[in-house]
N, C-alpha and C positions, 0 to 999 in steps of 0.2 A: 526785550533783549535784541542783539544784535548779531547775525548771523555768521559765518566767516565768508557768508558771499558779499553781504554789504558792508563787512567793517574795510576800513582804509588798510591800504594792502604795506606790510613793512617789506625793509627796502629787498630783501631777498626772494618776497613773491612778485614783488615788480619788476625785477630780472626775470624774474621766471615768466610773467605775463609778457613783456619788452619780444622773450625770444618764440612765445607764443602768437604776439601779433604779426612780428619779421616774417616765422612760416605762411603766416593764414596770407599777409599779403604779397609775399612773393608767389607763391601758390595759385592766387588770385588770378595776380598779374599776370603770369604765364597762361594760365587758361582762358584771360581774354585776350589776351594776344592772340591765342590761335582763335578764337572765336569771331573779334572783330578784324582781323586779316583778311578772313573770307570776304566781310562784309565788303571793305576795301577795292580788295581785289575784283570783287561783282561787282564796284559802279565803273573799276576803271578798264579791267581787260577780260574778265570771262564771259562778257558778252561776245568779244572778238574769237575767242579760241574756243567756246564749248556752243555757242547759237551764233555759228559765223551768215549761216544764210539770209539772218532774219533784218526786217528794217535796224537800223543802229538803237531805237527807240524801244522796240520790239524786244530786241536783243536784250537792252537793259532789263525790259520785264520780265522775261523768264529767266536772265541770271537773277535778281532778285526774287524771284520762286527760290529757285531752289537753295538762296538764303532763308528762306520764310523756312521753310522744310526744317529744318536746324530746329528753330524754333518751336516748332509740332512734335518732336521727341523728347524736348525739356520735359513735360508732364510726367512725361513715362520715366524719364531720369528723379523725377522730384519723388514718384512713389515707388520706386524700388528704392534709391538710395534712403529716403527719408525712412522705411521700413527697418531697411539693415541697418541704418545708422542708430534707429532709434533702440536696436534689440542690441547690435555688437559695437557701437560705441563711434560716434562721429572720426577717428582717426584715421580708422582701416577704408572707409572709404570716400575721404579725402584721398587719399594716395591711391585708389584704384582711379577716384575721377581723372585724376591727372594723368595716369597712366593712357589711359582710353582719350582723353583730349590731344595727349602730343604723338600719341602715337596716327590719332586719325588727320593730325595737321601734315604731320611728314611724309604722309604717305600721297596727300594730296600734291603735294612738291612733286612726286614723282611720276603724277598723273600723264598717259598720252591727252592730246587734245582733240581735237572732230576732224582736224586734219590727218589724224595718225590713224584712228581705230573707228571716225566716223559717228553713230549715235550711242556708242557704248561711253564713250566719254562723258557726257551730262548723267548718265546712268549710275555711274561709278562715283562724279564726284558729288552725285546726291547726298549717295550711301553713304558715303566719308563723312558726307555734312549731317547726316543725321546720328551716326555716332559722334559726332564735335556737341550736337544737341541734347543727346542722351547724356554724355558724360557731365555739362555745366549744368543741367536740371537738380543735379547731386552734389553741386560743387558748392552754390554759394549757399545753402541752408547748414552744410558742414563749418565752411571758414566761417561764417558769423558767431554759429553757435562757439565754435570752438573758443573766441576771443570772448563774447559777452558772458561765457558761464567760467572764464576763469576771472573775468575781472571784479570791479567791487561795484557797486551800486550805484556810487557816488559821482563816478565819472564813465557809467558803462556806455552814454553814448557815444562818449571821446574814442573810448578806447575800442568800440568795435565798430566804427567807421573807418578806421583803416584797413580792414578788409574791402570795404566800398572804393576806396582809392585807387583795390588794383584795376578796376573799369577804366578810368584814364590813365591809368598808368600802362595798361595793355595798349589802350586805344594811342598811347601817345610813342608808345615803344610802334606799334605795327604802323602806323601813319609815320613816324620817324626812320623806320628804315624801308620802306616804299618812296618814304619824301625823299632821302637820299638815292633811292634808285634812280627813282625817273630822273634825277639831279644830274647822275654820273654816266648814265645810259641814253643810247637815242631807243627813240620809239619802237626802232624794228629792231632793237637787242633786248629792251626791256622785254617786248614781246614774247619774240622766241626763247630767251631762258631766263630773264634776268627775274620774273616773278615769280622763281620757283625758289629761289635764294631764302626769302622771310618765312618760308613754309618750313624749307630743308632746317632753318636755323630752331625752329622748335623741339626736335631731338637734342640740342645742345642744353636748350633750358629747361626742359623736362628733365634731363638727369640733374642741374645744379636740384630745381626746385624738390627731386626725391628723396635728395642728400638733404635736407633742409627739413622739411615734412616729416622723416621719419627719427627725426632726432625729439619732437615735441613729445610731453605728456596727454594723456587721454584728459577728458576734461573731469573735474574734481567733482561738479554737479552732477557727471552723468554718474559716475561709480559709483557715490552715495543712491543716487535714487535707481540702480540697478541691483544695489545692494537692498535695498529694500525691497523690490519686486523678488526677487528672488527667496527673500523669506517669506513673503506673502504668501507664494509658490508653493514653497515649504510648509507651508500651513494650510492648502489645499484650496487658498483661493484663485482663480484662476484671472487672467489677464487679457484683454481686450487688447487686439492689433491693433497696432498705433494708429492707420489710416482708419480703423473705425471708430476710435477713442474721440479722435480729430474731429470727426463727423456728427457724432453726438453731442460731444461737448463746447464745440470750438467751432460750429460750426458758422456762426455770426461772425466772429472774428477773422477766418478764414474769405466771406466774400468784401470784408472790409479792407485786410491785404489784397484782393484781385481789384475791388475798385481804388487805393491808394495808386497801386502799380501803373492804374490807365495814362494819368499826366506824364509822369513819370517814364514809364517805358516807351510812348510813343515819342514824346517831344525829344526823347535821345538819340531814336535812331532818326527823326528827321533832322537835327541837326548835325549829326555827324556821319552819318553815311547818304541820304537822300541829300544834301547839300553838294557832295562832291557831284553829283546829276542835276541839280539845278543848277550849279553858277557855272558848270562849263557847259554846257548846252541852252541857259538861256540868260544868263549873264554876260555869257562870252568871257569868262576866266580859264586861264590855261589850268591843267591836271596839277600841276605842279604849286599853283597859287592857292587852290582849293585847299590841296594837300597840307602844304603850309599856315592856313588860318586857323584849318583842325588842330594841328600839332599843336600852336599854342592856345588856342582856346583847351586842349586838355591837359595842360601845365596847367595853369590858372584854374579850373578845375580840380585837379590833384591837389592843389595847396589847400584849398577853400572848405575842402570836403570835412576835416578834422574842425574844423572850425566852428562851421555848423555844427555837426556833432554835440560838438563842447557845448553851441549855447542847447542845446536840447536836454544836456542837462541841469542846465540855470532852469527855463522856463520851461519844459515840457518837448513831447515828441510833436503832438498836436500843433502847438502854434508856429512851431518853426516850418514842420508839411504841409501845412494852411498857406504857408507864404509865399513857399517855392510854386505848390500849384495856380494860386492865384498871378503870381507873377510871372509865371512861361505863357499863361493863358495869355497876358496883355501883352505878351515883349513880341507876339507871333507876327503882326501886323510891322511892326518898328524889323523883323528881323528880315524877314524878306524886301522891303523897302530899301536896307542896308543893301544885303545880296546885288538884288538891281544895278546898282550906282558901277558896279564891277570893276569897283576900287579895291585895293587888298585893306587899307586902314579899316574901311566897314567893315568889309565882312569879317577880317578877326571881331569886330566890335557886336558885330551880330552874333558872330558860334560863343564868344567870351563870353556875353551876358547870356544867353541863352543857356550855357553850364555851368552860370555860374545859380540861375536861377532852380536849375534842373538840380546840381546840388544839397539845394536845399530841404526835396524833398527825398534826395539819395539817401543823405546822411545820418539823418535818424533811422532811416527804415528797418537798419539792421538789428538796431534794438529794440525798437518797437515792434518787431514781426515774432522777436525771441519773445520781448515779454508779455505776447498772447497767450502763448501756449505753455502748458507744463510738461517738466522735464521728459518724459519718457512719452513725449507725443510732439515732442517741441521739433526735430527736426524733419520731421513728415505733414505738423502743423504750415511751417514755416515756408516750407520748401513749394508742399502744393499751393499755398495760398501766394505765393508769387510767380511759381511756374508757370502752372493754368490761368494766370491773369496773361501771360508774355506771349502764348496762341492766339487774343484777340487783340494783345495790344504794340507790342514790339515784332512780332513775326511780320506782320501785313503791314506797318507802318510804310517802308519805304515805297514796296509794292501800290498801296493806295494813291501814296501822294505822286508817283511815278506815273502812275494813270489818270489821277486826277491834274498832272499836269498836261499828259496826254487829250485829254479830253476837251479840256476847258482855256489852255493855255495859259492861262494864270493861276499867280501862287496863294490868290483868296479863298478859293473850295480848298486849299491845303493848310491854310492859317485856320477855317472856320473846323475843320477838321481836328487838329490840336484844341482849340477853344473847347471844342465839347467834351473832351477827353479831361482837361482843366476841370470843369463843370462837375462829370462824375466824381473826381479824384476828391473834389472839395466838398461834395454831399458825405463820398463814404469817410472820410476822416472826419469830417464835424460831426458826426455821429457813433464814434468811437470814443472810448472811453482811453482816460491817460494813464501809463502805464511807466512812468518815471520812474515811480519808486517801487514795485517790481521786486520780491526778491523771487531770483531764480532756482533758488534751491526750495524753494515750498513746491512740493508736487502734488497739491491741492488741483482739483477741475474747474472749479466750481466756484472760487473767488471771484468777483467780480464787482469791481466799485461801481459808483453810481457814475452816469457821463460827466465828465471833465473833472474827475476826482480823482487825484491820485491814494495808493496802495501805498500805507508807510511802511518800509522795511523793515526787516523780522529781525 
């Protein structure tokens, strides 16, 4: 039989999913915006205004510290929200992540700098940074869930990889209105206020994105299997906290998310935030050309995202993650070669294929990381097994390759660095098992097909 989470969805749940994915990725989008602003903003001016003393070089490494920091409170974001989500319902705290996300961005807008209040300023905009960290640790195991357990089987990759799009759709919105700053600003205006603009502007889209968020339905998977826990309850048998449920049962699947995450998470922030520190400081590219190659490398990006997806679910989660990671591994060598020439035609041609290969293995992730885990462990399954991969592999990324360019002066200890991250990504996926056919509403533990077998729908 066929379940109502896999049967083909008629045209009035597809409205209903349609206005289910609009929240999850405007939602998204908003919350990487404030996330990767920061990043932004740390290669191009918080080195000047919060580590004014230090070498320029210097400077860049400890603004990107306390990007890394961000990063270090996901975990802690991934097992409280994953917790409550998984007890009071993935809804209620999507709309708290985003609360705590725009509220920690705006407030950074209104930060003094080291010039004002001296070392309290990097102090302060730690803190800020590590509630921006705490709140996305909670954010994207909620919007995935939310889209893949209301959609149908048949095309769940499709349809909950547009939650994955709000990544360059953030990244393309906070690099598009920085691009235009520096565009319309001289250097000593951007400085003094003009980068407080993209920060202040997050208060505006936090209320659109509240108004939007709290119009959706709770998801249909989770009710059903909370409705059953709760008579289980009722029957005096008692229930295992999700993060331990996770751990016992899911715990293979779990370090197979933290090693997919490695290609993945690294190769993004060195393309798109460590790049703007390599091509103007050792390409010789002005701020503004760097700025510009991003922007449309995450257009190109944003389109492509849904695509993949889709074929993920022709042929599987597996082959399409296999490809991305094998291919960002090889493109790492070609991409910094491009960088070099410090032509703008390359280097879009470098960040484009670079996201467009990193794509690759974005796009399935979202449903492949859902259908690990069962329902009432799925978004604490979900969330750690991607968080706690982003402490070793996206926190340090830029930080590394920043020192590794410090170090060595070339960009090969930073391409063989990526490579190896490739390497892990493509052991733990080829050794995971396919997860295509998936239905989400079995809240079974204990299922599990043979490797590279798919699960036919219920």
């Amino acid at each position: 039989m066929t379940s109502a989470a896999s049967a083909p969805p008629t045209p009035g749940t597809l409205a209903s999913l349609k206005r289910i994915v609009a929240a999850s990725l405007i939602g998204t989008t908003i919350e990487w915006y404030d996330f990767f602003l920061y990043g932004s903003a740390a290669a191009l001016v918080f080195n000047k205004l919060f580590f004014p003393d230090s070498d320029p070089l210097v400077g860049t490494l400890l603004s990107f510290m306390t990007y890394a920091v961000g990063f270090a409170a996901r975990p802690l974001g991934a097992l409280v929200f994953g917790h409550y989500g998984d007890r009071l319902g993935r809804k209620r705290l999507l709309v708290l992540s985003l609360l705590l996300m725009g509220g920690a961005t705006f407030a950074i807008g209104l930060l003094p700098t080291h010039a004002t209040v001296g070392g309290a300023a990097p102090v302060l905009l730690t803190l800020l940074r590590l509630v921006q960290g705490f709140a996305l640790g909670g954010e994207w195991g909620g919007a995935v869930l939310l889209v893949s357990e209301h959609g149908d089987a048949r095309r769940r990759g499709f349809w909950a990889s547009w939650p994955q799009t709000g990544a360059p759709a953030g990244q393309l919105l906070a690099t598009g209105v920085l691009s235009l700053l520096t565009a319309v600003l001289s250097d000593d205006a951007f400085a003094s206020w003009g980068w407080r603009i993209p920060f202040l502007l997050s208060g505006v889209l936090v209320v659109v994105g509240l108004w939007i968020r709290l119009s959706v339905d709770e998801s249909p998977v989770f009710r059903a299997a909370l409705a059953r826990s709760e008579a289980r309850r009722s029957a005096g048998s008692a229930e295992q906290p999700p993060l331990v449920a996770v751990l016992r049962h899911h715990w293979r699947d779990v370090l197979v998310a933290m090693g997919a995450r490695m290609a993945e998470n690294i190769s993004y922030y060195v393309i798109t935030a460590f790049v703007l520190v390599y091509a103007t400081t050792s390409a010789g590219v002005s701020e503004q050309t760097a700025l510009n190659a991003v922007l449309i490398g995450s257009a190109v990006h944003f389109a492509v995202i849904p695509g993949w997806g889709a074929l993920s679910d022709r042929v599987g989660r597996r082959p399409v993650y296999l490809l991305g990671a094998a291919g960002i591994g090889l493109w790492m060598f070609p991409f910094f070669a491009l960088a070099d020439t410090g032509r703008f035609g390359y280097l879009v041609l470098a960040v484009t294929v670079g996201l467009v290969l990193h794509g690759a293995m974005y796009a399935p992730q979202a449903a492949f990381f859902a259908e690990m885990f069962a329902t009432r462990m799925r978004y604490s399954g979900a969330s750690v097994g991607a968080q706690f991969a982003s402490v070793a592999a996206g926190a340090p990324a830029p930080l590394v390759a920043t020192a590794l360019l410090a170090g060595y002066d070339s960009p090969t200890p930073i391409a063989l660095y990526v490579i190896a991250a490739s390497v892990l990504t493509l052991v733990a996926v080829g050794v995971a098992k396919e997860t295509r056919r998936r239905d989400l509403a079995d809240d079974a533990t204990a299922t599990a097909p043979a490797r590279g077998e798919d699960v036919p729908a219920r």
